[in-house]
mmCIF file of the N, C-alpha and C atoms, coordinates in Angstrom:
data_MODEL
# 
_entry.id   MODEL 
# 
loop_
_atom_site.group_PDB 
_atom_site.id 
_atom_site.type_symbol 
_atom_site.label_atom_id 
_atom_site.label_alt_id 
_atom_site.label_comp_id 
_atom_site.label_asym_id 
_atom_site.label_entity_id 
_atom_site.label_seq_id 
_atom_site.pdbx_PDB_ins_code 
_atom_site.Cartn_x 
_atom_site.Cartn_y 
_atom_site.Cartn_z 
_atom_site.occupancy 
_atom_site.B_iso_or_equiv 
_atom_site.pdbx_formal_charge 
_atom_site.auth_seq_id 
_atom_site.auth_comp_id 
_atom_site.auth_asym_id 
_atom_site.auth_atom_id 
_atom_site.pdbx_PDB_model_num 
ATOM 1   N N  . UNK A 1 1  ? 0.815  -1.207  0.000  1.00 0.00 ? 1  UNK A N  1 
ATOM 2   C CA . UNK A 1 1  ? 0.000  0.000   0.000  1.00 0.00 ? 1  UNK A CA 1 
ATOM 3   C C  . UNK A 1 1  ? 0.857  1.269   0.000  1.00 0.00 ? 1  UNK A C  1 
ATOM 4   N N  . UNK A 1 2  ? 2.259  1.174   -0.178 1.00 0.00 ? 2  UNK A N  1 
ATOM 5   C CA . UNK A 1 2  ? 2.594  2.256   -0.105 1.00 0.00 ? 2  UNK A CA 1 
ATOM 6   C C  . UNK A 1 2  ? 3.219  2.910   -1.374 1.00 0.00 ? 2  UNK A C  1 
ATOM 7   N N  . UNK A 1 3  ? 2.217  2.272   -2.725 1.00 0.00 ? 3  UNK A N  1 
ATOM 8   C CA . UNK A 1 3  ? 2.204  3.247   -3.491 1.00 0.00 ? 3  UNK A CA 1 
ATOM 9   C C  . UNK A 1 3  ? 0.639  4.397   -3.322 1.00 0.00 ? 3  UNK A C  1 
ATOM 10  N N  . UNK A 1 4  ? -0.213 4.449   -2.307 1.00 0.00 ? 4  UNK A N  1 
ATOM 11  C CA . UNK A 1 4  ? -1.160 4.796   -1.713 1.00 0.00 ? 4  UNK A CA 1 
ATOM 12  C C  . UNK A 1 4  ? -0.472 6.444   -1.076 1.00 0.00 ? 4  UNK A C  1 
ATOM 13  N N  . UNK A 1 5  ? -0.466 7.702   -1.333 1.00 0.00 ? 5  UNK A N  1 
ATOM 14  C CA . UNK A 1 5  ? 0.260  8.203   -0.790 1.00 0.00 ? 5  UNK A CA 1 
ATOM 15  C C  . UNK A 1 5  ? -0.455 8.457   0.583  1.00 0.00 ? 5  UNK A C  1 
ATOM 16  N N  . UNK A 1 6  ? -1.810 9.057   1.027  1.00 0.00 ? 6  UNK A N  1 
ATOM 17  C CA . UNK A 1 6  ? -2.449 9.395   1.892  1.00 0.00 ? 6  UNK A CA 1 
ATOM 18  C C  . UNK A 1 6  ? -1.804 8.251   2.865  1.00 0.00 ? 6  UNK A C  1 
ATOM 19  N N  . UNK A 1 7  ? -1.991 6.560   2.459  1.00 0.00 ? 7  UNK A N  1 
ATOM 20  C CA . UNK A 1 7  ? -0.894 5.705   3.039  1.00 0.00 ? 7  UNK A CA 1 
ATOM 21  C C  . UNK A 1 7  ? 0.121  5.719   3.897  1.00 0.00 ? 7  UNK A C  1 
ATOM 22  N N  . UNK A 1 8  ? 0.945  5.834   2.620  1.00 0.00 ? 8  UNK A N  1 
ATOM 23  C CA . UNK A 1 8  ? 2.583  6.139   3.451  1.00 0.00 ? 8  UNK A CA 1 
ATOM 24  C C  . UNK A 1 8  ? 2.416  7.473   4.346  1.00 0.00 ? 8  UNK A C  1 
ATOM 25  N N  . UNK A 1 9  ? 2.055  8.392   3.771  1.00 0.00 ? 9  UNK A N  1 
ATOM 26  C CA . UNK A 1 9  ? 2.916  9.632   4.888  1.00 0.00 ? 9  UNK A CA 1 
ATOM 27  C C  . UNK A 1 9  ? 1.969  9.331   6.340  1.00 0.00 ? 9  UNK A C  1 
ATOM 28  N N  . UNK A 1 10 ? 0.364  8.940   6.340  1.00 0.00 ? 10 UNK A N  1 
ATOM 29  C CA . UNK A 1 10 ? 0.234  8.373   7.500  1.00 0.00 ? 10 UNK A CA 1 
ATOM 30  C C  . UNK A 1 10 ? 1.366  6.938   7.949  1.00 0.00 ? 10 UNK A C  1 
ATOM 31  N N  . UNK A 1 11 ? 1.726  6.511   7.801  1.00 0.00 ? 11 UNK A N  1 
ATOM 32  C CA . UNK A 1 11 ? 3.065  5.523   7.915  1.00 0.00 ? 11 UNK A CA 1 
ATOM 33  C C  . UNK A 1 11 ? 4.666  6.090   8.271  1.00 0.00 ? 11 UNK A C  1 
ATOM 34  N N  . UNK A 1 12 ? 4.788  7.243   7.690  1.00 0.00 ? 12 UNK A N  1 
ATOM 35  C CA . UNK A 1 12 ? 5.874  8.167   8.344  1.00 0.00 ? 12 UNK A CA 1 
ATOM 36  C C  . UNK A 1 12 ? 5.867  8.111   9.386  1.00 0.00 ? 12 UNK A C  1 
ATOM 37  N N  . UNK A 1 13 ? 4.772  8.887   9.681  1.00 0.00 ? 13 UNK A N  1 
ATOM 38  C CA . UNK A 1 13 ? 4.074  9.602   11.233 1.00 0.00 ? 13 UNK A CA 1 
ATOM 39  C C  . UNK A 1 13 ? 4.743  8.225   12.408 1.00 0.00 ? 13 UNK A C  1 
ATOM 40  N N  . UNK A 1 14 ? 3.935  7.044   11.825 1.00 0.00 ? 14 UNK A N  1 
ATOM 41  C CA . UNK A 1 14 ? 4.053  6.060   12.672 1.00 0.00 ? 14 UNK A CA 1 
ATOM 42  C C  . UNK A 1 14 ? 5.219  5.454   13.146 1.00 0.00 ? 14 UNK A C  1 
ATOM 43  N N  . UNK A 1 15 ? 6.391  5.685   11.901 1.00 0.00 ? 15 UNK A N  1 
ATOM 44  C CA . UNK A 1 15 ? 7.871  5.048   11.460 1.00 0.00 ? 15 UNK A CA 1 
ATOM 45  C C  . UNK A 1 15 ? 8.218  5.688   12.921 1.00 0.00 ? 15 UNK A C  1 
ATOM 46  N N  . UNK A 1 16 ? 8.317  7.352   12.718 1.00 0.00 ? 16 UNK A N  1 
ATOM 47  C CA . UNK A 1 16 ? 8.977  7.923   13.740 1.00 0.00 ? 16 UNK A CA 1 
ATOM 48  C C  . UNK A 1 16 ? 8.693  7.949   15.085 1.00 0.00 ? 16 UNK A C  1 
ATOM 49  N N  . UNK A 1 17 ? 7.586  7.588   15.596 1.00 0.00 ? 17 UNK A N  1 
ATOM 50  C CA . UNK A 1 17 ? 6.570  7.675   16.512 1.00 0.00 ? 17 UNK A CA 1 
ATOM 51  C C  . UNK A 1 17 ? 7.689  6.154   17.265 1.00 0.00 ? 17 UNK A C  1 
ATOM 52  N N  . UNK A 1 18 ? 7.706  5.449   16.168 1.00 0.00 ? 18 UNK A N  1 
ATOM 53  C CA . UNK A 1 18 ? 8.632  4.082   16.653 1.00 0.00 ? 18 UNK A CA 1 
ATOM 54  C C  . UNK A 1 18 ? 9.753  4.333   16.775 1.00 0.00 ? 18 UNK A C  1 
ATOM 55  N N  . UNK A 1 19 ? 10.575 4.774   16.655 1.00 0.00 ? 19 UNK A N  1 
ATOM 56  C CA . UNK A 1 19 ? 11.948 5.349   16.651 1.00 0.00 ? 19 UNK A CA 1 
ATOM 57  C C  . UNK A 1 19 ? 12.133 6.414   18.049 1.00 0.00 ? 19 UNK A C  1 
ATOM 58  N N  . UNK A 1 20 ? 11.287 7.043   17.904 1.00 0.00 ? 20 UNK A N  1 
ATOM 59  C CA . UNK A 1 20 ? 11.255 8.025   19.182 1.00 0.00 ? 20 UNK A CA 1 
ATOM 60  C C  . UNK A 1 20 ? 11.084 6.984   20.831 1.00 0.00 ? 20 UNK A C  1 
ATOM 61  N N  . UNK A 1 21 ? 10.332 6.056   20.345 1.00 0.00 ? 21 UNK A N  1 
ATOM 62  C CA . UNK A 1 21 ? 10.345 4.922   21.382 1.00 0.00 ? 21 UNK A CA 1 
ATOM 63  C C  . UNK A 1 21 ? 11.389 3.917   21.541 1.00 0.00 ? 21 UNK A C  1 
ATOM 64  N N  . UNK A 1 22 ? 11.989 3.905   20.898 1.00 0.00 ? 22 UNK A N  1 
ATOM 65  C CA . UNK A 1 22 ? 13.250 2.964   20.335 1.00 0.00 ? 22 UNK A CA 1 
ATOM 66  C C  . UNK A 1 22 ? 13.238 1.584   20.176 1.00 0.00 ? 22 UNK A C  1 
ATOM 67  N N  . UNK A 1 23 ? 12.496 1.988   18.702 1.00 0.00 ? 23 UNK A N  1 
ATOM 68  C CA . UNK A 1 23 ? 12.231 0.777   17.994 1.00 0.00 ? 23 UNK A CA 1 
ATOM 69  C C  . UNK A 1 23 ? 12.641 1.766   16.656 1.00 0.00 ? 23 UNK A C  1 
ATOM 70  N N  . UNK A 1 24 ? 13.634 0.292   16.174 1.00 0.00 ? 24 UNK A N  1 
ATOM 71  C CA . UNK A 1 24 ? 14.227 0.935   14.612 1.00 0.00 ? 24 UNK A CA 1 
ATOM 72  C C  . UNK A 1 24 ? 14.770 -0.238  13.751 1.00 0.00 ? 24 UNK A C  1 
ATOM 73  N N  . UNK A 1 25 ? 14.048 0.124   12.571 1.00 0.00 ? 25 UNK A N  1 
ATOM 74  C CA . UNK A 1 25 ? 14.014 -0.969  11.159 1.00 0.00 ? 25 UNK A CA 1 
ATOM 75  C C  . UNK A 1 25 ? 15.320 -1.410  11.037 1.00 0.00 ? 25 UNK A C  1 
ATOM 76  N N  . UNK A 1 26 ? 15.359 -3.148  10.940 1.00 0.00 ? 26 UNK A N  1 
ATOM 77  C CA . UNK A 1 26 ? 16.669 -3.339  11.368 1.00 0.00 ? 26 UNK A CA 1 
ATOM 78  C C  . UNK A 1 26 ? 17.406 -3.787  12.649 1.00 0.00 ? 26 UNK A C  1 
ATOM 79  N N  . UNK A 1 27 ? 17.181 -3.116  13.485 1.00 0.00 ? 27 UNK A N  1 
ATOM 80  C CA . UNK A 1 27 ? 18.088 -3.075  14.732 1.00 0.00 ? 27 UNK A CA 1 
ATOM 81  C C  . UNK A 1 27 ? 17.245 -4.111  15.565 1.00 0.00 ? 27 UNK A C  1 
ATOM 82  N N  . UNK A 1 28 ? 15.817 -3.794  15.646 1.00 0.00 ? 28 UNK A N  1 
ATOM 83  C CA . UNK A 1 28 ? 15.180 -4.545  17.014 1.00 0.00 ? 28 UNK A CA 1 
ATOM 84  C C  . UNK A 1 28 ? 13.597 -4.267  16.554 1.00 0.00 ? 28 UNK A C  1 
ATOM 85  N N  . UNK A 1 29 ? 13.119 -4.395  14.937 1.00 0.00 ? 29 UNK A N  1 
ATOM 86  C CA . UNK A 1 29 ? 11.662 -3.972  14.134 1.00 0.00 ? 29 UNK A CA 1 
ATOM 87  C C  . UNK A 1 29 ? 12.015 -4.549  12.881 1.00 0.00 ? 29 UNK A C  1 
ATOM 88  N N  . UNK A 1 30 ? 10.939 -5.029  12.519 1.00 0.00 ? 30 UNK A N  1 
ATOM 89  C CA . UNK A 1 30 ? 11.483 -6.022  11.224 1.00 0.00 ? 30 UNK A CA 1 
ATOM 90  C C  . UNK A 1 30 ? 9.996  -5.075  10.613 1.00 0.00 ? 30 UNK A C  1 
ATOM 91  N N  . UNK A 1 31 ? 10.550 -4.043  9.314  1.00 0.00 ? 31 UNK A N  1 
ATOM 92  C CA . UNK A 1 31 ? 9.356  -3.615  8.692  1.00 0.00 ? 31 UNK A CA 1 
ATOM 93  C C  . UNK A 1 31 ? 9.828  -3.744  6.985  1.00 0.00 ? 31 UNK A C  1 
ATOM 94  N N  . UNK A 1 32 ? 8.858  -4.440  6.423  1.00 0.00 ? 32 UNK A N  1 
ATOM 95  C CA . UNK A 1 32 ? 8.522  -4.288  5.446  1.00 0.00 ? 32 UNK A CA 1 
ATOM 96  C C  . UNK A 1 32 ? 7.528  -3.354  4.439  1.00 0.00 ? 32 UNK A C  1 
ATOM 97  N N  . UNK A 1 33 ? 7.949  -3.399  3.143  1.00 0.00 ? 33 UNK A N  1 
ATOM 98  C CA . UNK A 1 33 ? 6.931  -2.569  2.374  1.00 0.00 ? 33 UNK A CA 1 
ATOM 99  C C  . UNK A 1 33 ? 6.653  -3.159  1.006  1.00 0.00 ? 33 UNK A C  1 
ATOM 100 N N  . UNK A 1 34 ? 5.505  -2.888  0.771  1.00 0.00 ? 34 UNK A N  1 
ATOM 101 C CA . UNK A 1 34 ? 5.096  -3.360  -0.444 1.00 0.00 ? 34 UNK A CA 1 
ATOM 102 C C  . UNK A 1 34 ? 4.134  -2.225  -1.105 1.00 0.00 ? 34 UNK A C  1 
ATOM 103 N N  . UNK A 1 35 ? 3.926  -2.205  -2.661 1.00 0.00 ? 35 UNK A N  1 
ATOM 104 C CA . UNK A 1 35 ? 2.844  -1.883  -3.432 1.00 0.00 ? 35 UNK A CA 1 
ATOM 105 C C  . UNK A 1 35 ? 1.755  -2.211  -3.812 1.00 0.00 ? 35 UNK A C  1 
ATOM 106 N N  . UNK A 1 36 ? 1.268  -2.419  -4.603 1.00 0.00 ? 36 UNK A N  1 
ATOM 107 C CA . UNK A 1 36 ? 0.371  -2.934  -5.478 1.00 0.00 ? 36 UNK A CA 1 
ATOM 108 C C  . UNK A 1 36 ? 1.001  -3.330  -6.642 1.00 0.00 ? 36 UNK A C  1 
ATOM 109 N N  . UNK A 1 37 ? 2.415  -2.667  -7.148 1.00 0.00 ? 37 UNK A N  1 
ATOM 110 C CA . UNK A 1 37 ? 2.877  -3.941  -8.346 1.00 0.00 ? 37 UNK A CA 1 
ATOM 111 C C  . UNK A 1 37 ? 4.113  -5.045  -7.615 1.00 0.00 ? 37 UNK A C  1 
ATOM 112 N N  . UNK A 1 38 ? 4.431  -4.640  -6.161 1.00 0.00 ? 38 UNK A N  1 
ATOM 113 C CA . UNK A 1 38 ? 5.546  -5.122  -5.566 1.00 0.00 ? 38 UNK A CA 1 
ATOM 114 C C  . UNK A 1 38 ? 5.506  -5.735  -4.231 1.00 0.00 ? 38 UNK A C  1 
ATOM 115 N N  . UNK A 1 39 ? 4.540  -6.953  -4.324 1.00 0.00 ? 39 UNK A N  1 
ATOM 116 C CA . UNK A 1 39 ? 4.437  -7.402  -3.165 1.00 0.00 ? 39 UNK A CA 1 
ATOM 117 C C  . UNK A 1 39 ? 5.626  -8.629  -2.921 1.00 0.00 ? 39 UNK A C  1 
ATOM 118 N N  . UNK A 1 40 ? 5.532  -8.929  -1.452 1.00 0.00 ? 40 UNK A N  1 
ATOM 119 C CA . UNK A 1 40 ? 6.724  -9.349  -0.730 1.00 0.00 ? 40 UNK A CA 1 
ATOM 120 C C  . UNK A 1 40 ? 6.560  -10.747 -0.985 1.00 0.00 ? 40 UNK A C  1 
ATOM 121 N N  . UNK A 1 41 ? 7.521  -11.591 -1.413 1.00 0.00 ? 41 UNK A N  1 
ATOM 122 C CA . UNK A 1 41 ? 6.821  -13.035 -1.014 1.00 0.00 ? 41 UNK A CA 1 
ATOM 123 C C  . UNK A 1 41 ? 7.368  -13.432 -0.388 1.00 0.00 ? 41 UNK A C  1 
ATOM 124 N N  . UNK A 1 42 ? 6.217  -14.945 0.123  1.00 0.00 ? 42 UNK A N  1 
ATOM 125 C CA . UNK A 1 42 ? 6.930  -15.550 1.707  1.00 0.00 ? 42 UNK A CA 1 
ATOM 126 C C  . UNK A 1 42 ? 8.059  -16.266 1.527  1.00 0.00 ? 42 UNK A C  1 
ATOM 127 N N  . UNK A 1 43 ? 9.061  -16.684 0.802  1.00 0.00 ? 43 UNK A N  1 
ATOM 128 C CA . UNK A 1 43 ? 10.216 -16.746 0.625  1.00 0.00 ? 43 UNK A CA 1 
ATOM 129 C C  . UNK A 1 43 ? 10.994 -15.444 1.071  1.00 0.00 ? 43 UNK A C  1 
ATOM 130 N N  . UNK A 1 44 ? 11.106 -14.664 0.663  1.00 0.00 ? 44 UNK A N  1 
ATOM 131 C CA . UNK A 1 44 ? 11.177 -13.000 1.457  1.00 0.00 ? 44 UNK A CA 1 
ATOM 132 C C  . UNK A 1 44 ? 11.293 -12.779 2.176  1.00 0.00 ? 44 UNK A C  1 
ATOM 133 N N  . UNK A 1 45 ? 9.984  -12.992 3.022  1.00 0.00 ? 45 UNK A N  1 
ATOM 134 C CA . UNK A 1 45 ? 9.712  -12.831 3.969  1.00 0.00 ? 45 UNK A CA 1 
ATOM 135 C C  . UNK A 1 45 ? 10.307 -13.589 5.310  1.00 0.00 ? 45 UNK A C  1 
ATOM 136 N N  . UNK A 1 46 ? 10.045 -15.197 4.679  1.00 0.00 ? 46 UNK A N  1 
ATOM 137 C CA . UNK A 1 46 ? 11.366 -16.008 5.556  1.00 0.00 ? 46 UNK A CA 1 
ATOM 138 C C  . UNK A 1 46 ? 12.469 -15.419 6.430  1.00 0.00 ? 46 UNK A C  1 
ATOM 139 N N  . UNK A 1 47 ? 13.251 -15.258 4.859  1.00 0.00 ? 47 UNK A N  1 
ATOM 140 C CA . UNK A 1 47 ? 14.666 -15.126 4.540  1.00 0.00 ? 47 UNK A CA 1 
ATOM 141 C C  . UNK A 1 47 ? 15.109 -13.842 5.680  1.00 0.00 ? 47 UNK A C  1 
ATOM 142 N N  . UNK A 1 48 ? 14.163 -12.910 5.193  1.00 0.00 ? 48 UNK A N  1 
ATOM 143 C CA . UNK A 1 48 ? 14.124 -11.799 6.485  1.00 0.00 ? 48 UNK A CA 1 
ATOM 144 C C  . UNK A 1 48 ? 14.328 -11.860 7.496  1.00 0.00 ? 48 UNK A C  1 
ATOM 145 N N  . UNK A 1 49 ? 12.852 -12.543 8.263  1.00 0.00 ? 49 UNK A N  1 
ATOM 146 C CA . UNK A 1 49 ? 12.690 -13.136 9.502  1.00 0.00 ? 49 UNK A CA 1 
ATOM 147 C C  . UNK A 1 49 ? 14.056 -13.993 10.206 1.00 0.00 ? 49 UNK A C  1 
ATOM 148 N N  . UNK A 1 50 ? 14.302 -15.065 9.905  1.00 0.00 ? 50 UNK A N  1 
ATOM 149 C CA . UNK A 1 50 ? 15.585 -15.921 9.415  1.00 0.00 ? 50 UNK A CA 1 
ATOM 150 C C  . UNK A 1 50 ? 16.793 -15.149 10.068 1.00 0.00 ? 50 UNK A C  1 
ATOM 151 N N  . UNK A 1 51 ? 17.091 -13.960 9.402  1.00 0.00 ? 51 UNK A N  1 
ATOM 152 C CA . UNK A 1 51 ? 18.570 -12.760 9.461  1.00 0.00 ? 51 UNK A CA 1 
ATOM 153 C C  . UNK A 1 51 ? 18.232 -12.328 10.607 1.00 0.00 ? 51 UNK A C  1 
ATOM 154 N N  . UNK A 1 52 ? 16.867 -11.499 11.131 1.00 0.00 ? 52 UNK A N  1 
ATOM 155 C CA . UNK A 1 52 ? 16.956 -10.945 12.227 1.00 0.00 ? 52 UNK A CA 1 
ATOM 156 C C  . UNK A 1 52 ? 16.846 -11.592 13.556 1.00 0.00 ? 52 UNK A C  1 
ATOM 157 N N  . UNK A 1 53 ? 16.229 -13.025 13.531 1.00 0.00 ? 53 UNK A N  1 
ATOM 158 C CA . UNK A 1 53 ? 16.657 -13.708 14.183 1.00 0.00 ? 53 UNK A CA 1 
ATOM 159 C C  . UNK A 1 53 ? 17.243 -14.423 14.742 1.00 0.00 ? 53 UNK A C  1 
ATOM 160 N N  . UNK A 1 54 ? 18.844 -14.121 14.172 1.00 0.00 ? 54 UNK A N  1 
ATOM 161 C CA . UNK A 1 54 ? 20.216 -14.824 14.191 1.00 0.00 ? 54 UNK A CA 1 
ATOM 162 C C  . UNK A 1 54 ? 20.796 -14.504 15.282 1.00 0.00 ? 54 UNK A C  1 
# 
């Protein structure tokens, strides 16, 4: 949905809202994004999961 713009920038808001709490993409928040021509697959998604849980 985040070729949706009304979407994403409500999703900004939220990104930072998490960060200010200390939670950050990567470090200790596993966030993904997708479109409508670019969705994630669960192979992907795995593989992701998988890394940050090492």
């Amino acid at each position: 949905m985040m070729d949706n713009i009304s979407y994403a920038n409500k999703n900004i808001v939220k990104i930072r809202a998490y960060e200010n709490n200390g939670f950050y993409a990567g470090v200790n928040m596993i966030m993904t994004f997708e479109t409508s021509q670019s969705a994630i697959g669960s192979t992907a998604l795995k593989a992701l999961i998988t890394e940050y849980l090492r």
